[in-house]
Backbone as CSV, one residue per row, in Angstrom:
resi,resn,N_x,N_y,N_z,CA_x,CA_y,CA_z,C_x,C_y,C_z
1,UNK,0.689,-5.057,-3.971,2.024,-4.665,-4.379,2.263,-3.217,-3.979
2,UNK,3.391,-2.854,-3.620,3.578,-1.409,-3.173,4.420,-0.935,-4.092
3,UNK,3.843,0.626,-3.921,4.415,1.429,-5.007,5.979,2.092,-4.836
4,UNK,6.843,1.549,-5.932,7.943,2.319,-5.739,8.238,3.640,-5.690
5,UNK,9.330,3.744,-5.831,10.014,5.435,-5.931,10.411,5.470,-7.351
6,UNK,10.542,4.085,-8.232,10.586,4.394,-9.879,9.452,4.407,-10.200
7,UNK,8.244,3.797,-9.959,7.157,4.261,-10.502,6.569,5.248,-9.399
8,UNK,6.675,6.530,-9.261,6.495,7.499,-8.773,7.376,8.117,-9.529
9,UNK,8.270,8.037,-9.733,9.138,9.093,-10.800,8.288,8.835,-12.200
10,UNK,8.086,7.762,-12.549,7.773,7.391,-13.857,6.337,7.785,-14.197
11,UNK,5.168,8.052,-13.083,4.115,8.660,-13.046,4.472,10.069,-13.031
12,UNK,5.552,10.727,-12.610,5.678,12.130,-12.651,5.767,12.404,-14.152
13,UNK,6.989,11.692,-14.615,7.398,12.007,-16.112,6.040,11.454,-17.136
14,UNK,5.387,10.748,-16.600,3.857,10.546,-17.638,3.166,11.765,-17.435
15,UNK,2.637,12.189,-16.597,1.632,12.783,-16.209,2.407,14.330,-16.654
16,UNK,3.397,14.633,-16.229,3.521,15.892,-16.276,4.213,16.266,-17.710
17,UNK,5.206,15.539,-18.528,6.475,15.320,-19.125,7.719,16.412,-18.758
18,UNK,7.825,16.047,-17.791,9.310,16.410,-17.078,10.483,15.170,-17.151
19,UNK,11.242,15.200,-17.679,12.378,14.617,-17.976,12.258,13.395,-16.647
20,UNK,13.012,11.976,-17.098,12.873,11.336,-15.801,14.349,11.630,-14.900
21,UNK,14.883,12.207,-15.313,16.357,12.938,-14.303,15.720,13.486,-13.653
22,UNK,15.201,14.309,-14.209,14.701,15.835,-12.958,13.093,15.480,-12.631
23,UNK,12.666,14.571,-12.625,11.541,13.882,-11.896,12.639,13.017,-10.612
24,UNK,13.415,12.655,-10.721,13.990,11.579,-9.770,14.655,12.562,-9.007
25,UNK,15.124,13.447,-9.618,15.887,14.684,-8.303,14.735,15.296,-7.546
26,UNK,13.364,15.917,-8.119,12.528,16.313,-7.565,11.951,14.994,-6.431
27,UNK,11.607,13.713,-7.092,11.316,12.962,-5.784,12.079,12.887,-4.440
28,UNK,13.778,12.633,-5.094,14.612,12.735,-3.961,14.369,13.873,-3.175
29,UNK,14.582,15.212,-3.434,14.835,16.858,-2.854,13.500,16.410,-1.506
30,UNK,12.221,16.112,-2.098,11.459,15.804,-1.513,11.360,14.777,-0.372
31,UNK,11.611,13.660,-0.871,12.142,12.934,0.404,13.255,13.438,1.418
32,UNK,14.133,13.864,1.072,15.193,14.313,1.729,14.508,15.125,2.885
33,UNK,13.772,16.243,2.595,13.261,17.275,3.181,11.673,16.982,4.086
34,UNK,11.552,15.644,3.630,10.379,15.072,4.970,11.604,14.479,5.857
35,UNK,12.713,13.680,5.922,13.115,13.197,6.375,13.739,14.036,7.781
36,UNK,14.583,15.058,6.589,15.349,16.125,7.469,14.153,16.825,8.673
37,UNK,13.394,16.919,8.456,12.436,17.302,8.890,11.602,16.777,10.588
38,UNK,11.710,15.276,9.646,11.024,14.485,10.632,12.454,13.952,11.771
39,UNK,13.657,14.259,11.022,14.792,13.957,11.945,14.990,15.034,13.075
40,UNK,14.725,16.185,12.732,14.452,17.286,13.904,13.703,16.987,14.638
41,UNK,12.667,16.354,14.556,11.630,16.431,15.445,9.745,17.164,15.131
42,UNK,10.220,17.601,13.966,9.072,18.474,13.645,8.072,17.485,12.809
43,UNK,7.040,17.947,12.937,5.616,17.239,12.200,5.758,17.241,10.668
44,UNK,5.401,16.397,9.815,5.151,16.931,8.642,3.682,16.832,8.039
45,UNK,3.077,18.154,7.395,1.374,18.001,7.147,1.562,17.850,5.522
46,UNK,0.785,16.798,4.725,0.850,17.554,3.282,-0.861,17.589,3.754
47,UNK,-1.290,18.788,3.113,-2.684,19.100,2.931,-3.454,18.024,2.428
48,UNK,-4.635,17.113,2.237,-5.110,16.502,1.633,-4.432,14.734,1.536
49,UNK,-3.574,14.671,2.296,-3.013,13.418,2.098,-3.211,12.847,3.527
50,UNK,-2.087,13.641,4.550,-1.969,12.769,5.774,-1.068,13.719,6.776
51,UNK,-0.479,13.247,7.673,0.209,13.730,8.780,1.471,12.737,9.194
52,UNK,2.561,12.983,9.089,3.645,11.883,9.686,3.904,12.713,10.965
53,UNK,4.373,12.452,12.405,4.708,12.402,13.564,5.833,11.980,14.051
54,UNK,6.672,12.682,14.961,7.847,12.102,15.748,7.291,11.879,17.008
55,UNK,6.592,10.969,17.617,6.459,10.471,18.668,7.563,9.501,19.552
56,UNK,7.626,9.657,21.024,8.571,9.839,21.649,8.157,8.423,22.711
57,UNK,9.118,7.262,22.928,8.285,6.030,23.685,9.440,6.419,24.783
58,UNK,8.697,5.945,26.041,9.362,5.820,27.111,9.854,4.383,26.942
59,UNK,11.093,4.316,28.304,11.415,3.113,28.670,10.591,2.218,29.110
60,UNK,10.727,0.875,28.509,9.513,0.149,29.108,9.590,-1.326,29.280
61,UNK,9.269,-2.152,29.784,9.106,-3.616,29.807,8.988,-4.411,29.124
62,UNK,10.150,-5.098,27.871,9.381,-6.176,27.353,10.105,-7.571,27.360
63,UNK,9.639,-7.860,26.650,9.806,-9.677,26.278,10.657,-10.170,24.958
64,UNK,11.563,-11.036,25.168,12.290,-11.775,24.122,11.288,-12.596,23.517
65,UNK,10.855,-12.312,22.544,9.841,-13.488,21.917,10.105,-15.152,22.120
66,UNK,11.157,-15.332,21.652,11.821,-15.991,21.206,12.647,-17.420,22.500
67,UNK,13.145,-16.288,23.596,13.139,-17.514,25.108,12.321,-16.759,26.417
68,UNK,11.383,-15.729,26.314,10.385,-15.547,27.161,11.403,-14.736,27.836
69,UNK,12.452,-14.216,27.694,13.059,-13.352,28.689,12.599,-12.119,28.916
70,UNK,12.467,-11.581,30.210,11.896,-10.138,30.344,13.067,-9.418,30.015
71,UNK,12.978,-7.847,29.498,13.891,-7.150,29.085,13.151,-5.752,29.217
72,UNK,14.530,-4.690,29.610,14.041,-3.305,29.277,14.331,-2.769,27.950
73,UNK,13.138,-2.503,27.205,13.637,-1.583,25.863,13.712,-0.244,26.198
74,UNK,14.558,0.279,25.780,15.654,1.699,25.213,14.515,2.720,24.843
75,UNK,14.561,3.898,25.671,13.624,5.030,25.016,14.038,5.256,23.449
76,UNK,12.727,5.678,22.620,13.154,5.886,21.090,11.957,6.690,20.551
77,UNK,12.635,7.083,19.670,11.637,7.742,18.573,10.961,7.187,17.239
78,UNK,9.208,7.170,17.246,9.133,6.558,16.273,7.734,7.851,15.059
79,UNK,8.297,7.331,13.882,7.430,7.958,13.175,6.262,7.001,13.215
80,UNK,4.948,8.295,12.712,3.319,7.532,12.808,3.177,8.710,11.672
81,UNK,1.718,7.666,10.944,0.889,8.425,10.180,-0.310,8.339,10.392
82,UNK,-1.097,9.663,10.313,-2.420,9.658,10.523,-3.095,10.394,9.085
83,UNK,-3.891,9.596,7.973,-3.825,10.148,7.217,-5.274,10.749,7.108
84,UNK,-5.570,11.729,6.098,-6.308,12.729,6.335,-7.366,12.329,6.223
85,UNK,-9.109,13.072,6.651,-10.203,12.092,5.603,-10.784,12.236,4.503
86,UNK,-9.844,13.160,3.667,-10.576,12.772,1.972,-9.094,11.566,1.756
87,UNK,-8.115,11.057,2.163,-7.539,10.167,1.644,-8.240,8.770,2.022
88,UNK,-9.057,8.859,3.620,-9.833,7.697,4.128,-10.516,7.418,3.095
89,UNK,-11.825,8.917,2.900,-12.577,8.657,2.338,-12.931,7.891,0.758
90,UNK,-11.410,8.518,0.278,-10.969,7.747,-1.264,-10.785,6.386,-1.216
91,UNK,-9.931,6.007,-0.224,-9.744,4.523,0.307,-11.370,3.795,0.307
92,UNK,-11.414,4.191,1.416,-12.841,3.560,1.516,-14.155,3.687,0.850
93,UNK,-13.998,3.654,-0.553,-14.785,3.896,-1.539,-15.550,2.721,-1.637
């Protein structure tokens, strides 16, 4: 099951007791500001967690799944994460 953005607010307001308003504005401000971020073009690092990326695909060759048609896909930008290794290392406990 994946973790929401209400229970991430709702772990803020447990853990810390900060109101759940201003836990949900602080999650938002935060998202907003990886986004804005990653919409420029720029990297985002959190220390100890991971790395998100704006990586850049060329034009390229593909396939309609669906009736085998060849097709050119559209240069684009995609985000990647590479996450750090004490988060591996926690994972892979």
């Amino acid at each position: 099951m994946a973790l929401s953005k209400a229970q991430i607010v709702s772990s803020i307001n447990k853990e810390t007791g900060i109101a759940k308003p201003h836990a949900t504005e602080l999650v938002e401000i935060l998202l907003e500001t990886i986004k804005s971020s990653l919409e420029s073009g720029d990297d985002v690092l959190i220390s100890g967690f991971g790395k998100f990326c704006v990586k850049n695909k060329q034009k390229r060759r593909g396939r309609n799944p669906a009736t085998g048609a060849s097709m050119i896909l559209d240069p684009r930008r995609v985000v990647t994460f590479k996450c750090s290794g004490k988060l591996r290392d926690r994972v892979n406990i």
